[in-house]
C-alpha positions in Angstrom: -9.1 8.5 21.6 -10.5 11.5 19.7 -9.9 13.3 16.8 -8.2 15.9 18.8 -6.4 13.9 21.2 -5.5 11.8 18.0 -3.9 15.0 16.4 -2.3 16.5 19.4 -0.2 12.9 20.5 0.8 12.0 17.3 5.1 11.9 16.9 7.3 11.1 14.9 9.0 7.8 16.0 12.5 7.2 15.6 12.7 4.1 17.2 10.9 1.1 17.3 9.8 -2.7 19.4 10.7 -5.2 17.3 6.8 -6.3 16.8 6.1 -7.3 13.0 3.3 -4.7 11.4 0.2 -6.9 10.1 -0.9 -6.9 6.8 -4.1 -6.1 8.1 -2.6 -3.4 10.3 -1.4 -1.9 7.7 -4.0 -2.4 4.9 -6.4 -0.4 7.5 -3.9 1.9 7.4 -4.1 2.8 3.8 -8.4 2.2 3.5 -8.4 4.9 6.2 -5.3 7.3 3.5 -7.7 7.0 0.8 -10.8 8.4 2.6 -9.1 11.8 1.9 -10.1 14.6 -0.1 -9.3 15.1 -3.3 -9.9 17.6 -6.0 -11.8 16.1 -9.2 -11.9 12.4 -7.4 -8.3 11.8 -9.2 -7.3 9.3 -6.5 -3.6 10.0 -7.3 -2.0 8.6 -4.5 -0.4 4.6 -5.0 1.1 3.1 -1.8 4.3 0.9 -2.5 4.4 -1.4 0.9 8.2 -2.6 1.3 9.5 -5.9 2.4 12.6 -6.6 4.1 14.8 -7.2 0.6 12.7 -3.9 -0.9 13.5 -2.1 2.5 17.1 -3.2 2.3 17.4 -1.8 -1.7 16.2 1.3 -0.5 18.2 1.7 2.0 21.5 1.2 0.4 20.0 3.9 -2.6 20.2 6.2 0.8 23.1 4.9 2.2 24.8 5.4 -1.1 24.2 9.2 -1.1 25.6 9.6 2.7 28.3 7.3 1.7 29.4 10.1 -1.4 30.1 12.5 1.9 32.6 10.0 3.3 36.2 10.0 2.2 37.1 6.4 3.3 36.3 3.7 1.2 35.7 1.6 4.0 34.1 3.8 6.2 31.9 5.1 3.1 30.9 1.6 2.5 30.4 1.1 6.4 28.0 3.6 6.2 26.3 2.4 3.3 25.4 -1.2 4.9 24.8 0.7 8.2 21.9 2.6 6.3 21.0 -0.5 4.4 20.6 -2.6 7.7 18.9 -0.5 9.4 15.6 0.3 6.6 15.8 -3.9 6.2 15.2 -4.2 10.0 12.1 -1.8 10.0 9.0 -3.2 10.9 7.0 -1.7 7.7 7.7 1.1 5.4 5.8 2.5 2.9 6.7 4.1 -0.3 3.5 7.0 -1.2 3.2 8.0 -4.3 1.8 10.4 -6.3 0.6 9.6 -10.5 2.3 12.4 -12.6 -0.7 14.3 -14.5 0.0 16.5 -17.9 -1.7 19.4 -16.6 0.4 21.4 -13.9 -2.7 22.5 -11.9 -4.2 19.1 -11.1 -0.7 17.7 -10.6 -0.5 20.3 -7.7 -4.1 19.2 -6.5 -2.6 15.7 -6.8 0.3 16.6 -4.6 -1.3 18.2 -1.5 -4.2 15.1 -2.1 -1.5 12.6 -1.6 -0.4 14.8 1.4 -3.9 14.4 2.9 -3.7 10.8 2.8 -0.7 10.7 4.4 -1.7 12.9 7.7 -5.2 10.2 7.4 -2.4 7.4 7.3 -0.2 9.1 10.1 -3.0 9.5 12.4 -5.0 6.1 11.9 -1.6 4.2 12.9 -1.5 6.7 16.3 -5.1 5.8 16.8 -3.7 1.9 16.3 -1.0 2.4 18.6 1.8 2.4 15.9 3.9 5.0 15.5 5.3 6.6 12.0 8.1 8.2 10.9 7.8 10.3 7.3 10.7 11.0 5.2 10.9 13.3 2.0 14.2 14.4 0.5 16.3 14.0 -2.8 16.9 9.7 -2.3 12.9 9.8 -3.6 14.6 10.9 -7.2 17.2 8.6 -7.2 16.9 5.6 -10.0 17.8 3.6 -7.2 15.3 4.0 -4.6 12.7 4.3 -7.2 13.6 0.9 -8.7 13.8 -0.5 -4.5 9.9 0.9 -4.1 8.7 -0.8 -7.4 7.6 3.3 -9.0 6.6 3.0 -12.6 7.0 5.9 -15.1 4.6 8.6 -14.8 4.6 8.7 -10.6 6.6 10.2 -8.0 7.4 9.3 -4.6 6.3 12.1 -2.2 7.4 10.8 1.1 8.6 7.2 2.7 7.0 6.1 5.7 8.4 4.2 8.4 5.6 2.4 10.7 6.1 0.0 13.9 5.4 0.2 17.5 7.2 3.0 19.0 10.3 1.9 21.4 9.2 5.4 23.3 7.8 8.5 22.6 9.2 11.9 22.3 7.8 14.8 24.0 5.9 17.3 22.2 8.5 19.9 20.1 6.9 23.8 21.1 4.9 25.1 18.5 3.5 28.7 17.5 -0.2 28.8 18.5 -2.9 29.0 15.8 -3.7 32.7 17.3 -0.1 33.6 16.3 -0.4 32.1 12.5 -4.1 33.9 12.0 -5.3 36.7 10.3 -8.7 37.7 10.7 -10.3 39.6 7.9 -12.9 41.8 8.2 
């Protein structure tokens, strides 16, 4: 597979096999995140890789904040172990973070850096024949979900990943052409 065949297949996977991820699956994974680019060699990026009882923890942090929405105690805590389940069951999930720098310019570098190693991530598990799943959102704040990912002090989570071997495959969603997003400058 090529680069652009590579870029143009990738999904995101909702569903997965229930085939384990191998630690050396996913430790090419991240060698191939950190070959991105990054401004001033910072490195910022740390990768938190969750097992099930980690998985689980976060999941409940998430499953906590959909539970608020639900007036039923027992349907609020239904939905809570539903959530939790579910993130415990996942084949491999990663937790990417981003170190927290004093100066607001390089901690914007940082950001779009860790970004970068994310899309190499993303598209070296395609090129495996894993499929991923990335997930942003407010639950990266929460004390709780920080605690379930192991993230120190001074770093922010940036996105969870979900990783396994895809039960199917979307289709492609339509997207606007480049020639419709460009501006040519004289």
């Amino acid at each position: 597979m090529d680069a652009f065949e590579t870029i143009t297949g990738r999904r995101s996977i909702r569903e997965f096999t229930g085939r384990e991820v191998t630690r050396e699956e996913i430790e090419r994974l991240l060698d191939a995140a950190v070959q991105a680019p990054n401004h001033r060699m910072t490195q910022p990026w740390r990768f938190h890789v969750l097992g099930p009882e980690a998985r689980r923890a976060y999941g409940a942090a998430l499953g906590a904040r959909k539970a608020k929405r639900v007036e039923d105690p027992e349907a609020a805590k239904a939905v809570l172990e539903k959530v939790a389940e579910r993130h415990a069951s996942l084949p491999a999930m990663l937790a990417v973070g981003v170190v927290l720098d004093g100066n607001p310019e390089i901690r914007e570098e940082d950001y779009a850096a860790a970004y970068m190693a994310i899309q190499n991530l993303l598209l070296a598990a395609h090129a495996l024949g894993l499929g991923t799943h990335i997930k942003t959102g407010a639950v990266m704040d929460d004390p709780r979900s920080r605690d379930a990912a192991g993230i120190p002090d001074g770093e922010r989570i940036v996105a969870t990943i979900e990783i396994g071997e895809p039960a199917e495959t979307p289709e492609p969603k339509a997207r606007a052409s480049a020639a419709e997003l460009t501006t040519w400058l004289p």
